[in-house]
C-alpha positions as a printed Julia matrix, in Angstrom:
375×3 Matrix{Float64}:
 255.94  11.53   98.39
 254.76   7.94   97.5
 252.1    8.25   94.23
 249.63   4.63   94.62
 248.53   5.58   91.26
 247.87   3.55   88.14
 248.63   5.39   85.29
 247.5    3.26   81.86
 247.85   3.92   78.13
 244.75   4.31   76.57
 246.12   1.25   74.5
 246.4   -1.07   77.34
 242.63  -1.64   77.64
 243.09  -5.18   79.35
 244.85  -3.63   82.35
 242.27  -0.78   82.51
 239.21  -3.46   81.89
 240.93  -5.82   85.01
 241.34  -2.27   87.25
 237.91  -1.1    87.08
 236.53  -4.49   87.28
 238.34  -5.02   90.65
 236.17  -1.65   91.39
 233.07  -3.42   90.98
 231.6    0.04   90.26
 227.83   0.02   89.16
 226.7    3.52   88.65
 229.59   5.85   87.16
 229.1    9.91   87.07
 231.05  11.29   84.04
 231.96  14.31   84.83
 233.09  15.71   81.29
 232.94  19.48   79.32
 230.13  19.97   76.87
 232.74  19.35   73.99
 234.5   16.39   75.2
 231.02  15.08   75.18
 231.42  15.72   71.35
 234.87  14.06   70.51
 235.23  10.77   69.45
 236.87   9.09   72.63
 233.86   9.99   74.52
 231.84   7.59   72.81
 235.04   4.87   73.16
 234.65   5.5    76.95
 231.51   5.15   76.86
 231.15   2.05   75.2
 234.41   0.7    77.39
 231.93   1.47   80.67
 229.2   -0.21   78.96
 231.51  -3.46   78.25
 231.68  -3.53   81.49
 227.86  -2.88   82.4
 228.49   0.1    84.19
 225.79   2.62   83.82
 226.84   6.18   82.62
 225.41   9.23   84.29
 226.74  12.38   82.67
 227.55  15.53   84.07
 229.01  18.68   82.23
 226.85  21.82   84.11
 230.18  23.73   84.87
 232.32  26.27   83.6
 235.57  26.62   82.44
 236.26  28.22   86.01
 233.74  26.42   87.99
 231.96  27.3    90.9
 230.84  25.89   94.2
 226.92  25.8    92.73
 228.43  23.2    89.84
 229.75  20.96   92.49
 226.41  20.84   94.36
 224.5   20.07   91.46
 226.94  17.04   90.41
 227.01  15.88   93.72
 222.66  16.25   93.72
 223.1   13.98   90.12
 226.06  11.6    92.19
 223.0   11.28   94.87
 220.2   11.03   92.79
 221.27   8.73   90.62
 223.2    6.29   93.26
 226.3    6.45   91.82
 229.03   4.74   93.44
 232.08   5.98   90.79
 233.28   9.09   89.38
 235.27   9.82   86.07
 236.82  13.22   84.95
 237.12  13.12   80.97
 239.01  17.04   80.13
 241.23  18.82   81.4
 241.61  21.21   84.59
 238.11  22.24   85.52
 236.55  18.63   84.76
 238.91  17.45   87.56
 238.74  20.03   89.83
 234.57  19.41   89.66
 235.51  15.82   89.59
 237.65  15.83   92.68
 235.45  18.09   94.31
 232.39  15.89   93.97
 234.13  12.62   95.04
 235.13  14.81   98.76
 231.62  15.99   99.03
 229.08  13.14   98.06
 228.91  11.51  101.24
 228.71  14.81  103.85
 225.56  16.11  104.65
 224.05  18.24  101.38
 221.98  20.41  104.32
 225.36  21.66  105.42
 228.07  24.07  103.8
 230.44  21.3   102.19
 233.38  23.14  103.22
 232.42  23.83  106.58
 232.39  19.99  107.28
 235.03  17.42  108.06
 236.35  15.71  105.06
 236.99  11.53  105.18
 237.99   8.64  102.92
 234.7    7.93  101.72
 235.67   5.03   99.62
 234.55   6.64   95.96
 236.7    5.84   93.17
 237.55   8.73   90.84
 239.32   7.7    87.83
 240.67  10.37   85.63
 241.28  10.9    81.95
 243.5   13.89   80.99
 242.74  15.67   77.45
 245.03  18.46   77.55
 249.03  18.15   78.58
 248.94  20.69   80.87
 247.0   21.19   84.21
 248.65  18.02   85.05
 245.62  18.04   87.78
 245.42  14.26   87.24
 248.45  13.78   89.65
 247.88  16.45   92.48
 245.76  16.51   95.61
 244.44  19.8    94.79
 241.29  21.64   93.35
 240.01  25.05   92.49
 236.36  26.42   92.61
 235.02  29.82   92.93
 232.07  31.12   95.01
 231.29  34.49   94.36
 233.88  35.42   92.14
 236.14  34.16   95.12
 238.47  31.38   94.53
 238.46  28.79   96.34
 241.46  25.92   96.72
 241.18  22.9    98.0
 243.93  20.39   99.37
 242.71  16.67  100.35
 245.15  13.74   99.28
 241.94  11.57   99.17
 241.35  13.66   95.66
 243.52  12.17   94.41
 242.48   9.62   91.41
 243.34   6.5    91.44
 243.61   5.66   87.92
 244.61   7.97   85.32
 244.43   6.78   81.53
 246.51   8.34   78.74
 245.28   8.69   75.5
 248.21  11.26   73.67
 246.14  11.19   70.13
 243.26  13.14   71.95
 245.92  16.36   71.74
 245.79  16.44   68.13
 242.3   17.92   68.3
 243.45  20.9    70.41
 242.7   24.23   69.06
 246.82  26.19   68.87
 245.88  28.49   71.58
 244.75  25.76   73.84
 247.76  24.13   73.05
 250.04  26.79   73.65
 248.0   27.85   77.43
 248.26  24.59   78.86
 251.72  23.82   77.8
 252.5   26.98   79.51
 250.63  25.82   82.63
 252.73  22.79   82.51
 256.02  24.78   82.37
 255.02  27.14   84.74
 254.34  24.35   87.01
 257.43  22.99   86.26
 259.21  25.95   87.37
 257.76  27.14   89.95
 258.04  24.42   91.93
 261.39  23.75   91.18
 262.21  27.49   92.94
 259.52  26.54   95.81
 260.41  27.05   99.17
 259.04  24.16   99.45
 261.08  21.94   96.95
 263.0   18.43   97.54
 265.31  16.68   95.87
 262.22  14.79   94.77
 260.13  17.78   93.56
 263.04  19.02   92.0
 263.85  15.94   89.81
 260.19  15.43   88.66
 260.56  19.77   87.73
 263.4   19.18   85.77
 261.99  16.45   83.93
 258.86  18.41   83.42
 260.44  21.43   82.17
 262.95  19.48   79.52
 260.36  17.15   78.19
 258.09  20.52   77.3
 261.16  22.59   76.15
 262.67  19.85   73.75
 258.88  19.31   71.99
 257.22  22.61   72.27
 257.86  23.35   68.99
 257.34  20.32   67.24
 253.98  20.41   69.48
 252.75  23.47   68.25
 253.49  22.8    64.39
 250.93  19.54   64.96
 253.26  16.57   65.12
 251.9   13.91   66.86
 254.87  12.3    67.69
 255.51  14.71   70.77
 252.34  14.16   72.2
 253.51  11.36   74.3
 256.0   13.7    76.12
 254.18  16.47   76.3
 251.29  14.62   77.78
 254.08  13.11   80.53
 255.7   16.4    81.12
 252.59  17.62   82.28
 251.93  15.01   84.49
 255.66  15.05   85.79
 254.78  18.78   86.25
 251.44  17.64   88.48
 253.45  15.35   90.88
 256.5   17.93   91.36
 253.38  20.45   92.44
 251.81  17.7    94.31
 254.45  18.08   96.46
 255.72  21.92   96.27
 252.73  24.14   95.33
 252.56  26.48   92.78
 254.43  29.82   93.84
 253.74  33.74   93.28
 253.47  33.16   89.31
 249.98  30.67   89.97
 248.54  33.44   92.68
 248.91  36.35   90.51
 247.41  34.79   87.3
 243.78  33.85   88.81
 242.29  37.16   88.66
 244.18  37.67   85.71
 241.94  34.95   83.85
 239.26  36.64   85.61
 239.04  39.69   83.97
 241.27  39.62   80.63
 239.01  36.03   79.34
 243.15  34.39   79.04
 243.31  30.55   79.5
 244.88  30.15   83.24
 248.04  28.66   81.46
 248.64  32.12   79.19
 247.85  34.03   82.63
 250.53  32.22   84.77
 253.24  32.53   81.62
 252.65  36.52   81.93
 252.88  36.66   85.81
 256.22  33.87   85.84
 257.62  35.83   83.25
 257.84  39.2    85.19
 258.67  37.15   88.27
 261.83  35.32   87.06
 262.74  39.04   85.24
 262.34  40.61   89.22
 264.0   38.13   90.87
 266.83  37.32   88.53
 267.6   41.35   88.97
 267.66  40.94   92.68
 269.27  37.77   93.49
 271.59  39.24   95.17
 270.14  41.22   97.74
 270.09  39.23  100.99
 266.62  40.33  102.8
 264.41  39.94   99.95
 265.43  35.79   99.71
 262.27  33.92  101.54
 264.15  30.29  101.64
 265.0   29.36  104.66
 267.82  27.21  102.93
 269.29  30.8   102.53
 270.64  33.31   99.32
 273.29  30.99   98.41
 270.64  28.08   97.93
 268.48  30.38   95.72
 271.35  31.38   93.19
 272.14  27.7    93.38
 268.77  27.1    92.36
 267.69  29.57   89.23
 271.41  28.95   87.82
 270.1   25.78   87.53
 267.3   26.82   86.27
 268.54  28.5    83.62
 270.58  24.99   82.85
 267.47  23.39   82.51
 266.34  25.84   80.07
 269.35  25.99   78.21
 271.38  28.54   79.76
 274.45  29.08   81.77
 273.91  32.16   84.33
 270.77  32.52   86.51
 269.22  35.16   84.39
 269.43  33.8    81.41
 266.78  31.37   82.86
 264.95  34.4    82.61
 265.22  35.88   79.36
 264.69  31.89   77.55
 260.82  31.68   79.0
 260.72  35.51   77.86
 261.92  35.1    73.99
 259.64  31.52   74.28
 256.23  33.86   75.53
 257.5   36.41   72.73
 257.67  34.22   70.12
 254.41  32.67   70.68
 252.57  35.79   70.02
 249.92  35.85   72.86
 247.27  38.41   73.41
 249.03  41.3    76.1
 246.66  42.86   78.83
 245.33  46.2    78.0
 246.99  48.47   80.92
 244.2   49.89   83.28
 245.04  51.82   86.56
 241.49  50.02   87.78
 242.48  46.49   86.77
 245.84  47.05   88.46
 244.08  47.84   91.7
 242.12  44.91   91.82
 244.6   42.61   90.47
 247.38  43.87   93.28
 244.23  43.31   96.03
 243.67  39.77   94.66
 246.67  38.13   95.21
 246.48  35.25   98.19
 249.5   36.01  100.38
 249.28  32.32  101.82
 250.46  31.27   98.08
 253.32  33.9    98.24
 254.63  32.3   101.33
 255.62  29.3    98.82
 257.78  31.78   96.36
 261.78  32.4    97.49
 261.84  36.3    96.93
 259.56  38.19   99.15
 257.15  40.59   97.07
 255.81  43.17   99.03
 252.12  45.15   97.54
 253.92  47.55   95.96
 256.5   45.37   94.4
 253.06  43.58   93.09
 251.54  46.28   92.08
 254.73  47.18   89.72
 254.79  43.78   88.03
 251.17  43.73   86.53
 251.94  47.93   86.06
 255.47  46.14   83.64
 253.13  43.2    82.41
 250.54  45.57   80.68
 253.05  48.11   79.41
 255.19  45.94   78.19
């Protein structure tokens, strides 16, 4: 899949300066979190934008899981304020708003957004990642909720154009945040390298993904700062390989998860991959259960190499790496609940288990969240 994008180094502000000039944008809606707002490179971007006498409107009225109401009122501010631009400054939600926006500010605001016909509407949405995870900065899709109801949205015209890389910002991560979204960037990673939908290019940008979080992880965690680089570029690798694949069973059993347990998406996808690759490394070898159409012996091709990406030899020892890794970073476990279970097994989209190789059936489901909170 081709990527147009320009991706610059915070550092290379005379290549960034002659993008956005070429732009000609006038009117700019920042769409940021409220504490992005309070970091330092906020007030560089700002001033960068003002260099170039481009007004600033700012926008941070969403949540961490944002909702359908948020995008309407930053595509009201977009309107109001003639704005002819768009910036995401954070990390998955501001670009999922931020994507979200840019499809929606020229459709009719009388009409349900998503019951009209999307177009190329010309907006330029520039994005700058602050995390090294979501990797949402290279992928055509975004999430909203309405009504407690997720929402996903797939439009290659979301994707931004220019993505700027500042690796410094990662330093000012709290170590939970860190350790989430480097999980949603190896859970990324791997899942889409065992997509049914995979290709020898989605598999290539997986690998790299996957080693380039592996080999600094640690470092990462203790606060180096001179991993930041690749964990910031793993997580993008991770975005394109997804770009292309889709995330698998691990992504659609962790959204509800987030929902009710408060976990950061990337600690709810670790627990639900985790289980996953346990299930299907124990049933590789049963023939009916494998859902790529590239058939069994391309599966057990597949996690063996896997598990040589991770550092193993044999297909489950894939497996039982990215469970010592979760062990040993000491996340919060879900307190078991019969009721939970329920609504987390009658949650799951079944269009996003079409993507994963091993069929799960409800009950099969329903026994990996029962393993996840016992466990």
């Amino acid at each position: 899949m081709e990527n147009k994008q320009v991706v610059c180094r915070w550092s290379e502000r005379r290549k960034i300066v002659q993008y956005m000039e070429g732009l000609n944008i006038k009117k700019l809606l920042l769409v940021c979190g409220s504490n992005v707002c309070k970091m330092d490179i906020y007030n560089d971007i700002r001033d960068l934008l003002t260099r170039l006498n481009i007004e600033v409107i700012p926008f941070s009225d969403f949540l961490p899981n944002p909702d359908y109401g948020s995008v309407v009122a930053g595509v009201d501010e977009f309107c109001r304020n003639g704005c002819d631009g768009i910036m995401a400054v954070g990390g998955g939600s501001a670009m999922d708003v931020a994507k979200c926006i840019k499809l929606f500010a020229r459709m009719n605001r009388d009409t349900d957004f998503l019951d009209q016909e999307r177009s190329d509407n010309g907006i330029p949405l520039l994005a700058f990642p602050t995390t090294a995870g979501s990797g949402s900065e290279a992928t055509r899709f975004a999430v909203i909720y309405r009504e407690g109801k997720k929402l996903s949205i797939t439009d290659e015209k979301c994707i931004p154009s220019l993505v700027m890389i500042n690796s410094d910002i990662l330093n000012f991560l709290p170590l939970y945040q860190k350790k989430a979204t480097a999980l949603d960037a190896l859970c990324h990673g791997i899942e889409s390298y065992w997509s049914v939908n995979s290709t020898d290019e989605s598999k290539s940008y997986a690998a790299e993904a996957i080693r380039l979080v592996l080999a600094n992880f640690e470092k990462y965690l203790s606060g180096s700062s001179g991993v930041n680089d690749e964990m910031m570029h793993g997580a993008y690798m991770a975005g394109r390989a997804i770009n292309i694949t889709q995330t698998t069973a691990g992504h659609a059993m962790a959204y509800k998860l987030t929902g009710i347990y408060g976990f950061a998406h990337g600690h709810a996808a670790a627990l639900c991959v985790d289980r996953l690759w346990i299930y299907m490394a124990e049933h590789i070898n049963e023939k009916e259960l494998c859902a790529d159409e590239r058939g069994q012996g391309y599966l057990q091709d597949t996690l063996a190499e896997l598990a040589c990406i991770m550092g193993g030899n044999k297909a489950a020892e894939g497996a039982k790496i990215f469970h010592r890794l979760l062990e040993s970073l000491e996340l919060e476990k879900c307190e078991y609940s019969e009721e939970n279970i329920d609504i987390l097994t009658g949650s799951v989209n079944a269009e996003r288990l079409k993507n994963h190789p091993v069929r799960l059936s409800e009950a099969v489901i329903r026994q990996l969240y029962t393993q996840m909170m016992r466990d």
